[in-house]
C-alpha atoms as one frame of an Amber mdcrd trajectory, in Angstrom:
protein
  83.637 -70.696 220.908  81.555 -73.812 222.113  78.029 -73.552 223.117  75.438
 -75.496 225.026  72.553 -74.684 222.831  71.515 -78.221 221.823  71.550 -79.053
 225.866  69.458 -76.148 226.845  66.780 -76.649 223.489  66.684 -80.765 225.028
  66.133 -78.875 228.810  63.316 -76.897 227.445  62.016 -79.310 224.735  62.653
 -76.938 221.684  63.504 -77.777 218.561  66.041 -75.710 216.214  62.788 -74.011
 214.534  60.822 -73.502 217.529  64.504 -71.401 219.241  64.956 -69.521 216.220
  61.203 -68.714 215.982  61.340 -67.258 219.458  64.551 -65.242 219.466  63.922
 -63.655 215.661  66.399 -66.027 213.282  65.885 -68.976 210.757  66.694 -72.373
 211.745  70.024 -72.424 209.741  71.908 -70.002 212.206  71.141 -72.002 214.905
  72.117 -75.112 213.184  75.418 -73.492 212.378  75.613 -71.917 215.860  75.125
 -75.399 217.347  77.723 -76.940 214.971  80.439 -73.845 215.866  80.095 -73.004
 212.174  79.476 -69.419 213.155  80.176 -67.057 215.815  76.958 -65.145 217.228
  76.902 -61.548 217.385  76.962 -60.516 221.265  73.857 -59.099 220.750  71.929
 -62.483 219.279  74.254 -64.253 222.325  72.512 -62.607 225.124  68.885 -63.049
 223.372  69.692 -66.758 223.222  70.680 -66.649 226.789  68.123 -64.552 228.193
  65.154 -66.675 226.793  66.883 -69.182 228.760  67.022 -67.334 231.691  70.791
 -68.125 232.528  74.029 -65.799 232.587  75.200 -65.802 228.902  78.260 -67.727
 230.329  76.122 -70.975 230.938  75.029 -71.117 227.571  78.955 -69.800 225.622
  82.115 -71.054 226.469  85.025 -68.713 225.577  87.937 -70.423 224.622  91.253
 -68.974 224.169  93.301 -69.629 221.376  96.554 -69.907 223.120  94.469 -72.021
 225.877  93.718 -74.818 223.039  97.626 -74.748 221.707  98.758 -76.061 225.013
């Protein structure tokens, strides 16, 4: 799954430390978030998203395996 973290931290002028500060998680699972190292739970997805203030879709991109095989 990709992600537009790093875009919306660069909109808002956060750093990795000053996200995970605000939505409850250490700076390494947003690193590895970032990096697609590690899938969020749906749960820490929509916390990420709603401190945002955009649809959880803006911020995740789903992609389908049999999408990236073609």
């Amino acid at each position: 799954m990709r992600n537009k973290i790093k875009v919306f931290r660069a909109i808002h002028d956060l750093t990795q430390e000053n996200l995970a500060l605000l939505i409850g998680v250490n700076r390494q699972t947003i690193l590895a978030i970032e990096k697609g190292k590690y899938v969020p739970s749906l749960d820490l997805a929509f916390r990420i998203a709603r401190y945002f203030g955009v649809p959880i879709e803006e911020v995740f991109i789903y992609e389908d395996e049999e999408q990236n095989k073609s």
